[in-house]
Structures are given as C-alpha cells and as structure tokens.
N, C-alpha and C positions, 0 to 999 in steps of 0.2 A: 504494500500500500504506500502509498504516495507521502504519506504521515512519519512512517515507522523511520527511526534513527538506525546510523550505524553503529553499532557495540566492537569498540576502538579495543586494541589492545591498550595493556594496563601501562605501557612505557610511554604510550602516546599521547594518553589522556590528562598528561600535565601541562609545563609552561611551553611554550614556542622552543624557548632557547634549550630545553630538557630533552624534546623532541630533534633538535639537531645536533645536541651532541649524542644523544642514544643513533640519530644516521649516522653519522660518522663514524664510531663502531662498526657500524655494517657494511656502508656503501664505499664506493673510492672517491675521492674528490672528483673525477670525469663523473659520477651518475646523477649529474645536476635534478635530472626530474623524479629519482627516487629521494634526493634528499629531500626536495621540494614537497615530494606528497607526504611525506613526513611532520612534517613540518606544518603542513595542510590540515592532514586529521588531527593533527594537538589542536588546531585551532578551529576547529568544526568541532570537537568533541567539549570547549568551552564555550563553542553559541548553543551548541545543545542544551547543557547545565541553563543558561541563558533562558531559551525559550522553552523548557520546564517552568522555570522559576514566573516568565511572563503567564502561562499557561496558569498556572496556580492561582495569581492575582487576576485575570481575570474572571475566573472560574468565582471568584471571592466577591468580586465585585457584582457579576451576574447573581448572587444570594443574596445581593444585599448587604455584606459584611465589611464591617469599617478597616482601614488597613492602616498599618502604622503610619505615620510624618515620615520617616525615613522610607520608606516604599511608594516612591511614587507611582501611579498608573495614568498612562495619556486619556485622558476622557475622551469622548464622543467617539468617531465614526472609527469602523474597522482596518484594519490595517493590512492591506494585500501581503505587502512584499513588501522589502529592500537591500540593499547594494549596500555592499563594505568594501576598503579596497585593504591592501597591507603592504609593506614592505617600506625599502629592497630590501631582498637578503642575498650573501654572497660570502663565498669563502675567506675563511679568514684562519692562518695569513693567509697571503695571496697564493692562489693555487693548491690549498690544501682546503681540508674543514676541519669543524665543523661552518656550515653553512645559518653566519647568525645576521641579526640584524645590522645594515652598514647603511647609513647614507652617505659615504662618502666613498665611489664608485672613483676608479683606477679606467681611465678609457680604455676597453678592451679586455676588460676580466669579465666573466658571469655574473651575472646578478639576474634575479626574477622577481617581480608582484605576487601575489594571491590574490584572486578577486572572489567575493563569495556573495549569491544573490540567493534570501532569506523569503521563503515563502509563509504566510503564516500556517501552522499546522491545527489550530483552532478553528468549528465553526463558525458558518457567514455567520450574521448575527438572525436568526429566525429560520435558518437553512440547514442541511444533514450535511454537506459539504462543507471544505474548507478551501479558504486561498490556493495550499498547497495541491486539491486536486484538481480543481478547476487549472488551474493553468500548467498542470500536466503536461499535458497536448501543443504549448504552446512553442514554439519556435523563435528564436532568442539572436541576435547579434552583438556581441562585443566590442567595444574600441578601447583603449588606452591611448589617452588623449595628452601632450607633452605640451608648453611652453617653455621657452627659451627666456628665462628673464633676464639672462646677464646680456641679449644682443636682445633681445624683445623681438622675435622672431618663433614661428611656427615649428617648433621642434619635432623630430618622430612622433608617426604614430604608431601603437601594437595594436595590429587588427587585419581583418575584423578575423573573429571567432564567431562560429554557427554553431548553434548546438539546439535540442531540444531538453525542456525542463525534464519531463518524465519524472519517474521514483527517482532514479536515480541512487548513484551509489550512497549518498546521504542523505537519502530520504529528501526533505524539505527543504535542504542546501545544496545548491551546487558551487562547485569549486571547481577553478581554472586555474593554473598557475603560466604565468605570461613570463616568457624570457623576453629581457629590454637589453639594448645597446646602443652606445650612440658614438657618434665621431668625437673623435681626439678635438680638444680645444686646442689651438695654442697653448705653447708650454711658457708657463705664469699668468695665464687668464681663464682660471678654472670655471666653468659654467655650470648656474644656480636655474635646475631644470622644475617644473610644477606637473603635476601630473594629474588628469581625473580619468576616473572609469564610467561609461556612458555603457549602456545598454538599452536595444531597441527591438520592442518585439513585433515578429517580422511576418508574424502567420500561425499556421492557416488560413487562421479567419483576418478577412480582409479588415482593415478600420479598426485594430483593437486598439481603444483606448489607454496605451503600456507602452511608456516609455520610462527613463529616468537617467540619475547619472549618482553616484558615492557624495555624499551628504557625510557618510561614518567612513572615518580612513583610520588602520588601526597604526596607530607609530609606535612600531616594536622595540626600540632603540630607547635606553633608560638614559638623562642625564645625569653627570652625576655634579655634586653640589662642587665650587670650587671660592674661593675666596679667601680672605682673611676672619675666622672667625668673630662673632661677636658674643661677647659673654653678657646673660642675661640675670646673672644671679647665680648662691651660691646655694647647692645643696649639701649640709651635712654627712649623706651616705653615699654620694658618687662626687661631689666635687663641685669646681663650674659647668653651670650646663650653660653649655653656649652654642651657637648656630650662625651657621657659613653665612658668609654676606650674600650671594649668589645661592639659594637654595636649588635642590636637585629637583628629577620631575623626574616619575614612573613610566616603561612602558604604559599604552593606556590609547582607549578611542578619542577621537579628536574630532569635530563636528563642526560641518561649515568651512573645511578648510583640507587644500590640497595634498596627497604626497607631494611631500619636497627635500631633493638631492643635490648633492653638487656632483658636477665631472670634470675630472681635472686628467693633467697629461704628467706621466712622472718624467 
C-alpha cells in the first residue's frame, strides 16, 4: 500500500553522519550512489519518526483533544504533499569517505543532493483515501535549479528527473539522490552557488493542479561556535560558565531559504 513505511535497518535508522560512516565501512569511496542511498534511508527513516508523530496530532486534534504549547499543529486545510531538498555531501578527505556533509565543494570532486517529496499518509479530510494514494499514479518531473551569485549568472541545472510516485520503495516518500558538478572558477575567485528543487507534475491526467518547488532545505552541516568567550557568571560546582561570542548552530531544516555552497579551484 501506498501508506506502508520502509523498516530501515537498525544502523541506518540514526543521524545522517552515523549513516555515512556505517557506508564507509562497507562501500569504497568510487560507490558514490551506495553511499548516497545510505545516507538517504537515515534520513527517510527520521521523516518517518516525523510523520508518525504528525499523524498522532492530528488524529488528536480530529477528537477534539487539546495538545501541548510546545506541539504545535498547522490549523485549517489538509496538507497534500511537500518537497525537502539536502545537502551536499561529499567525500571527505578528498577522495576517500566517509561521504559527510560539505558545502565547500573542490571543483571536480563528487558531491550529491537528496531530494525527498512527502506525500501525506493520512486521510483526505471526510474521504477513505489519503494524499499519498491519490497521487500514486501521478507522474512527476524534477529540476535542481542553481544560481550563480558570485557573477549573478544562471548556473547549472540537475535535471530533469521523471519518475512516477507509486508505493514506492518508501512508501509515502520518494527519494532521489542528484549528483551536481560545476566548472572550475578561476583560481582565487571561489563561486557562492544557490540552489532550489522545483518539481512538476506532469501527468497523466492533463491540468493537474501540482506543482511546487523546497520551501524545507535540510542543512546537514553543524556550525561550530568560535570566538573569544564570554563569561556570564560564576558557578560554585563547575566554575565560569561562559559562552562563545559567535554561538554555534545545529544541523537542522531551514525554511524559506536556498541550498547554498561555495566552488572554488585549489
């Protein structure tokens, strides 16, 4: 059924980066699309945990049942579908893995996206179907869509991709993984690339009102805090607690806003 989840092995079912180095293990650095599906299902198998958890609250809400502050739920109309985009990821070092998150691309090494498009697996509101069967059947086109900010220029595009929803290997997700490359900059003029994922559905049925483009882009790449501390006070049992000037920032979804990489020439 068009609903049912994939049941992920247990090494896959964690973080992203846990997921590439358990490939690395296995695969050689050339098996870029094994490392990549790897990679893929840790993170299909965390939208899954996801759209349980959505499932639940709505189920909660359709009783009636008040939900924490902390729990938010979107009110009003249902929710078809949507588009995540992720990445890059790419061997590190260069030419070996594991295959972890990098936005700062070497012209001419591997790197790939994951694009993953989210049908909902709950029913229509008043209906025995869901999003996810309904558009089953449907026929889908991909692009990865690039600008050029550092010349403000029309960069590569990755596409298009054809494919049909169907069940599908994950049930209510489908997952693509896109190898990207681009041309050597000038060397000392490294180029600051933008990237969206557009998807257009293409058929059967003529006129379907389905389009869209990644709104959720997941930036797998953790900051990490760097400055000159600042001391806030002192605690008796551990000392100064104190906190970087420049705080750090989590992998984590990003909303509203592009993949974005630089390409440089060594």
């Amino acid at each position: 059924m068009a609903n049912e989840e994939k049941t992920l092995p247990a090494a896959l079912a964690g973080t992203v980066r846990a997921a590439a180095e358990e490939a690395a293990e296995v695969y050689a650095p050339d098996e870029v699309e094994k490392h990549a599906q790897a990679i893929g299902e840790a993170w299909v198998a965390l939208l899954n945990e996801r759209t349980r958890t959505y499932a639940r609250r709505a189920k909660a809400m359709a009783r009636g049942e008040g939900l924490e502050a902390a729990e938010p739920v979107a009110a009003g109309g249902y929710v078809w579908w949507n588009l995540l985009l992720a990445g890059p990821f790419q061997p590190t070092p260069p030419d070996a893995a594991p295959f972890l998150p990098h936005k700062i691309i070497q012209a001419g090494e591997p790197a790939f996206m994951l694009a993953v498009m989210w049908r909902n697996p709950n029913p229509i509101d008043g209906q025995p179907l869901s999003a996810s069967t309904v558009m089953s059947a449907y026929d889908y086109t991909i692009w990865c869509e690039t600008l050029n900010l550092t010349d403000v220029t029309n960069g590569p595009d990755f596409g298009p991709i054809t494919a049909t929803f169907g069940a599908g290997a994950f049930g209510f997700l489908n997952l693509h993984v896109i190898p990207i490359t681009f041309p050597a900059p000038p060397e000392g003029k490294a180029n600051l690339y933008e990237m969206n994922l557009t998807v257009d559905i293409s058929g059967p049925v003529p006129g379907l009102p389905f389009a869209g483009f990644a709104t959720w882009v997941f930036d797998p790449d953790a900051e990490a805090a760097f400055g000159n501390p600042f001391c806030v006070g002192w605690d008796p049992d551990i000392g100064w607690v104190c906190i970087p000037s420049v705080p750090g920032a989590p992998a984590g979804l990003q909303h509203d806003t592009p993949a974005r990489f630089l390409v440089y020439t060594a």
